[in-house]
Each structure stands twice: as structure tokens, then as C-alpha cells.
ZAMARKOL-996385 format. One line per 4 residues: their letters; for each residue x, y, z of C-alpha. Coordinates in Angstrom, 1 decimal. Each point is the difference from the previous one (the first is absolute). Example, Ala and Ser with C-alpha at 12.3 -4.5 7.8 and 13.67 -1.06 7.14 Angstrom:
ZAMARKOL-996385
as> 12.3 -4.5 7.8 ~ 1.4 3.4 -0.7
//
This chain:
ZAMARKOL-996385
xxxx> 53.0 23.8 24.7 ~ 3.4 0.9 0.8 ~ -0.6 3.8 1.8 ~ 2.9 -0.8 2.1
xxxx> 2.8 -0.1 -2.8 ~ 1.8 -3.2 0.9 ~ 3.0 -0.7 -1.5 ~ -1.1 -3.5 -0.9
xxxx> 4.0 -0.8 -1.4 ~ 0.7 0.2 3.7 ~ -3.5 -2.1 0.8 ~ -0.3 -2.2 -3.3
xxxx> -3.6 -1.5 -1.0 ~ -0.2 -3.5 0.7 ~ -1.9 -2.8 -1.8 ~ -2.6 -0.2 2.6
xxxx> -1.0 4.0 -0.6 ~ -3.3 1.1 -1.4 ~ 0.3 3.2 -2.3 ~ -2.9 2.1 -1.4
xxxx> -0.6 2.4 -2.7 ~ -3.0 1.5 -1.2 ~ -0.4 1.1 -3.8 ~ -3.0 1.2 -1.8
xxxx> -1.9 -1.5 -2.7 ~ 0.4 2.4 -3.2 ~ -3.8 0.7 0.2 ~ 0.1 1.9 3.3
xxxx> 3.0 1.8 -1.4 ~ 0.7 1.8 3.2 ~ 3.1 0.6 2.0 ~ 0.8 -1.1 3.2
xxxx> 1.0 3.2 2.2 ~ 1.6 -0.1 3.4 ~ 1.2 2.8 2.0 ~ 1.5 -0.7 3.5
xxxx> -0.2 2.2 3.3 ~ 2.7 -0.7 2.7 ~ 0.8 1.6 3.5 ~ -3.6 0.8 1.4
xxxx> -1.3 -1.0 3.2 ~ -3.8 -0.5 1.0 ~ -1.9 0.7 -3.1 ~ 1.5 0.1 -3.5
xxxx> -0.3 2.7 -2.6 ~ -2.0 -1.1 -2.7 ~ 2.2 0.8 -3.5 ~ -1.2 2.4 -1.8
xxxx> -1.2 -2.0 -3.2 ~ -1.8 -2.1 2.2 ~ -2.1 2.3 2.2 ~ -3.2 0.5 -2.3
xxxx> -0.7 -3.9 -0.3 ~ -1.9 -2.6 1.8 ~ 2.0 -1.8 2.7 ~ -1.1 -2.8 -2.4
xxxx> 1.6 0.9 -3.0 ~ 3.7 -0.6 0.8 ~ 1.9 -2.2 2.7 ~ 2.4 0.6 2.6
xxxx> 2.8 -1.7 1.0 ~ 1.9 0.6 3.7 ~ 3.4 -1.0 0.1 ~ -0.9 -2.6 -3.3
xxxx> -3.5 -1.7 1.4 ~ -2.8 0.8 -1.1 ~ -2.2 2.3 2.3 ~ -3.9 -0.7 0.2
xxxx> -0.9 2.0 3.1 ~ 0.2 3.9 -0.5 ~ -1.9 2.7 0.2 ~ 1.0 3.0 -1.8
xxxx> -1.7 3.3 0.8 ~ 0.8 3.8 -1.0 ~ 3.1 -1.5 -2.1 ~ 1.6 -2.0 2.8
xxxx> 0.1 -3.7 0.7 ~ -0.3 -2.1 3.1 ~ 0.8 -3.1 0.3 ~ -2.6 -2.2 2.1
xxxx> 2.4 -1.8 3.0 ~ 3.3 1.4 0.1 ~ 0.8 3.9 -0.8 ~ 2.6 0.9 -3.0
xxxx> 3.4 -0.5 1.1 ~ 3.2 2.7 -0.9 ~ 1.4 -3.4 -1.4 ~ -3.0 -1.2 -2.1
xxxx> 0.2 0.4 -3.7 ~ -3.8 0.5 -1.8 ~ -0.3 -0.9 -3.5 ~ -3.1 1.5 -1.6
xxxx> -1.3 -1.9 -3.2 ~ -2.6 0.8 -2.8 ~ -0.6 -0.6 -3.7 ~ 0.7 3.3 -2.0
xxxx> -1.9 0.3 -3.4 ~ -0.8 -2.7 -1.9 ~ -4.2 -1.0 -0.8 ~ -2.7 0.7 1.8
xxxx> -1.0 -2.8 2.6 ~ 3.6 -0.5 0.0 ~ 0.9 0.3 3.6 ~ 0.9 -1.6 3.4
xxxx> -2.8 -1.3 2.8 ~ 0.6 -1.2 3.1 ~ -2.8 -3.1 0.5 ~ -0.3 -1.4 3.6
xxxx> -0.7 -4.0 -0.2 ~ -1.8 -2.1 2.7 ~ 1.7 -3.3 0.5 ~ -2.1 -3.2 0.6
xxxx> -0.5 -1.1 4.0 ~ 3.3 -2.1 -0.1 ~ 1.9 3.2 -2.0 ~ 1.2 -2.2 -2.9
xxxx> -2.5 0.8 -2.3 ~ -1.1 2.9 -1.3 ~ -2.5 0.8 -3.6 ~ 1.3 3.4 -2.0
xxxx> -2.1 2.9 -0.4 ~ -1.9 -0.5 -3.0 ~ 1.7 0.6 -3.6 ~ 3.6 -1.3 1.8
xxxx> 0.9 -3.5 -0.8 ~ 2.8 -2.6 -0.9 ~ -0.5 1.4 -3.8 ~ 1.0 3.5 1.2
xxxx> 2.6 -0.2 2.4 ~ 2.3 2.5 -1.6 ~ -3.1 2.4 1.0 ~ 0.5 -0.5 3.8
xxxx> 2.7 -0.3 2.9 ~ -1.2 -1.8 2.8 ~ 1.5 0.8 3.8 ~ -0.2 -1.5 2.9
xxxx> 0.5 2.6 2.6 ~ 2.7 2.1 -1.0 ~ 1.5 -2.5 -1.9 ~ -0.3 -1.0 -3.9
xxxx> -1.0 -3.5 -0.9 ~ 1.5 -2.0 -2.3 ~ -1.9 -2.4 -2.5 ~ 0.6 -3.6 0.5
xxxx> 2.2 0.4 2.7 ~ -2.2 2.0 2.4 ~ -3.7 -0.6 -1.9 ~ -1.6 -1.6 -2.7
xxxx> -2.3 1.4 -1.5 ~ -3.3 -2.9 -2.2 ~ -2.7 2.1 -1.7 ~ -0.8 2.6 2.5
xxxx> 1.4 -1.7 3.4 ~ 3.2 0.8 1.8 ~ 1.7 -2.6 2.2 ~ 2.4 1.6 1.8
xxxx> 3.2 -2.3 1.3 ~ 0.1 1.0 3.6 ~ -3.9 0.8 1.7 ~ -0.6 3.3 0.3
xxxx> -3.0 0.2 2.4 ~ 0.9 3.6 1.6 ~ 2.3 1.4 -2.0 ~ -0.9 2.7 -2.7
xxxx> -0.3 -1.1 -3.4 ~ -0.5 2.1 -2.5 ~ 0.8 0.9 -4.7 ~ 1.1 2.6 -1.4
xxx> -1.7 0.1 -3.2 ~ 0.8 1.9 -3.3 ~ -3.8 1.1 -0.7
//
């Protein structure tokens, strides 16, 4: 994500720069809807749009990585470690419309004991990968050049013994 607004003709992409974008296949037929919230400190107001729905159901991004520990009670969010900052920009995104069954999951993965192996929930696999983003922390992963994914089994490139790992999947 680019919440910040960089002017990237003063910071040009290089070669070496991973891009992501996500798309829909045309049988979920859902939008993608993001509305920001700036300027709050502590807890964050929970838009509008977003207040009836399971924490599980959309994903939030602070300052343009992903965010896996919240709580949101009575409309408000709070982050788990470091309070909202005036500066911080919080990007709330769900799928709008579309099919039933058509929506976004947050699914927490257990690496193997030396964290560079890990088996995908059942139903996610190499076949489906447009189904599922796969992070590692707060950070997206990027096939082949951060994991590889045979059958059901993710190697990630780098071990990953305490960190977080974690898919969003289009369910």
C-alpha cells in the first residue's frame, strides 16, 4: 500500500522492488472497499461501514502493514503494543457485494520447529494461490522469492520460528 502518497517521480521504483495487487476472480464478483481514518490517537474509530462485521471479515492496514493484533470493542480499535498515533494513517478493507462465501478470513498458521515450514489450512494449496495472501508478520510474502509453495507445504526463504505468520484468504 501506498497510504502515505509518495511522489514516486521524486522516489522512482527500482528493479529490485516488489509490487502487489490484488484482483478478484469474476466468481466472487465483489469489490474491494477501503475507507481510511487519519489523525486519532489511542484507539481508532471504527468507519462506519465497518462497525457491524466480525473483526474477521476485513483487514487493517496501519501506516501500509498489515495489522493482526486488535481488539475492537463498542466501535473503536486498539492496537495490541503501540497506541494510535496523530500521524498514523488506518486503512480499513472489506469485500462489498459479490457471492455469498465470498469474503475475507484472517487464518493464523503454526510454522514447523525450525519456522521454515509451514502446511496450509485445509482447502488452501499451490492450485489456489490466487485464493490466499500469506504474511509474515506485518509484512506480505512474495511467491518464489519469499516462499514456495509444493502441494500443501510452504517453505518460506528466511526461518520464521517466532515471528507471526499468517493468510488472508478469499473464503
Amino acid at each position: 500500500m501506498n497510504p502515505e502518497g509518495e511522489d514516486f517521480t521524486q522516489m522512482p521504483l527500482e528493479s529490485s522492488d516488489n509490487l502487489a495487487w490484488v484482483t478478484l476472480d469474476e466468481a466472487c464478483d465483489a469489490a474491494i472497499e477501503m475507507e481510511e481514518v487519519t489523525g486519532q490517537t489511542g484507539t481508532v474509530e471504527v468507519p462506519a461501514a465497518f462497525t457491524g462485521l466480525s473483526t474477521t471479515d476485513y483487514l487493517v492496514f496501519r501506516n501500509g502493514s498489515a495489522q493482526r493484533n486488535f481488539s475492537v470493542l463498542a466501535g473503536n480499535l486498539t492496537p495490541i503494543g503501540a497506541a494510535s498515533e496523530v500521524e498514523d494513517r488506518w486503512h480499513f478493507v472489506r469485500l462489498q457485494g459479490g457471492a455469498d462465501g465470498c469474503k475475507l478470513s484472517r487464518l493464523t498458521i503454526s510454522a514447523s520447529g525450525s519456522g521454515t515450514t509451514f502446511s496450509l489450512p485445509s482447502g488452501y494449496s499451490a492450485s489456489n494461490q490466487g485464493k490466499w495472501l500469506l504474511f509474515v508478520n506485518e509484512l506480505l510474502q512474495y511467491p518464489t522469492t519469499n516462499y514456495t509453495v509444493s502441494g500443501s507445504q510452504v517453505t518460506l526463504a528466511d526461518p520464521a520460528s517466532v515471528d507471526q505468520i499468517w493468510i488472508v484468504a478469499i473464503v
